[in-house]
C-alpha positions in Angstrom: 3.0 -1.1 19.4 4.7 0.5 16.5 6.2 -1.9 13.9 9.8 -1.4 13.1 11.0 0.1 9.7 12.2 -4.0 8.8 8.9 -5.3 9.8 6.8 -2.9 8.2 8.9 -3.0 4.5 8.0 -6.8 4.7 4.3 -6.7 5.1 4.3 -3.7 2.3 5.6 -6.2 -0.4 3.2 -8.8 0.8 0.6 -6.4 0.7 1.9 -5.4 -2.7 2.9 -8.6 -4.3 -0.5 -11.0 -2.7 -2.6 -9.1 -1.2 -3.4 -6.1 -3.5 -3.6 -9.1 -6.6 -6.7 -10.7 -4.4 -8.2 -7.4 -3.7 -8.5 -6.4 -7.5 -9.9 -10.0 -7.9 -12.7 -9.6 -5.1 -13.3 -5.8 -6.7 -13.9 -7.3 -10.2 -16.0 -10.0 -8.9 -18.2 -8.2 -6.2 -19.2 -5.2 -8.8 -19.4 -8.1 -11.6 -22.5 -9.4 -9.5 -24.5 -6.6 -10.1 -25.8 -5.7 -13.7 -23.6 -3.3 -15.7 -23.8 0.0 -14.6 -23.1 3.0 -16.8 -19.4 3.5 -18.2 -19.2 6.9 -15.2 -20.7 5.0 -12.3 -18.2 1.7 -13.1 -15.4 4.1 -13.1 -16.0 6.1 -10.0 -16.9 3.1 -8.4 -13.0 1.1 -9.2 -11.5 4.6 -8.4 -13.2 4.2 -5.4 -12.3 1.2 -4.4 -8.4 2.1 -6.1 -8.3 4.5 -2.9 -10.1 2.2 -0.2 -7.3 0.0 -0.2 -5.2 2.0 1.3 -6.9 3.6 3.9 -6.5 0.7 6.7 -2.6 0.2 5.3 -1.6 4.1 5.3 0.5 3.3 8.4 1.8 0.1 6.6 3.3 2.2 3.8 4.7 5.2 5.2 8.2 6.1 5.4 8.6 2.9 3.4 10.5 4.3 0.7 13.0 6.6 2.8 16.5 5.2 4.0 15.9 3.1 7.6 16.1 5.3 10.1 17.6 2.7 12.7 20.2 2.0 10.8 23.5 3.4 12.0 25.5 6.2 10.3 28.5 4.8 8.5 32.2 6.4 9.5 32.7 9.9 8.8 29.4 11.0 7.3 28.5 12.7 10.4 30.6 15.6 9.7 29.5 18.2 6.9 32.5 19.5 5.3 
């Protein structure tokens, strides 16, 4: 089932807004358990996991940003000239 354009603009900002807050939080504490690595491997590793996040959520985010496509044309803008 695909989620509609309203649905899927409303779990983007609580993705945004909660979800990607807790998800730096876990990051910082999960790589904090381990001892230091080197200045390199701490930075590939959060880039790592900066692009991980978004992997499940792709479908989530995309088309977000565009005007919603259900939404019906207003009067008169259906003709070009």
């Amino acid at each position: 089932m695909a989620l509609s354009y309203k649905t899927r603009r409303r779990l983007s900002l609580l993705v945004l807004v909660v979800g990607m807050p807790l998800y730096v939080v876990a990051a910082v504490t999960v790589v904090g358990l381990f001892d230091r690595p080197p200045f390199w491997l701490e930075l590939v590793i959060y880039v790592g996991l900066g692009f991980l996040w978004i992997l499940p959520l792709k479908p989530v985010f995309i088309g977000v940003g565009r005007a919603d496509p259900d939404a019906d044309k207003p009067e008169g803008k259906d003709d070009p000239r």
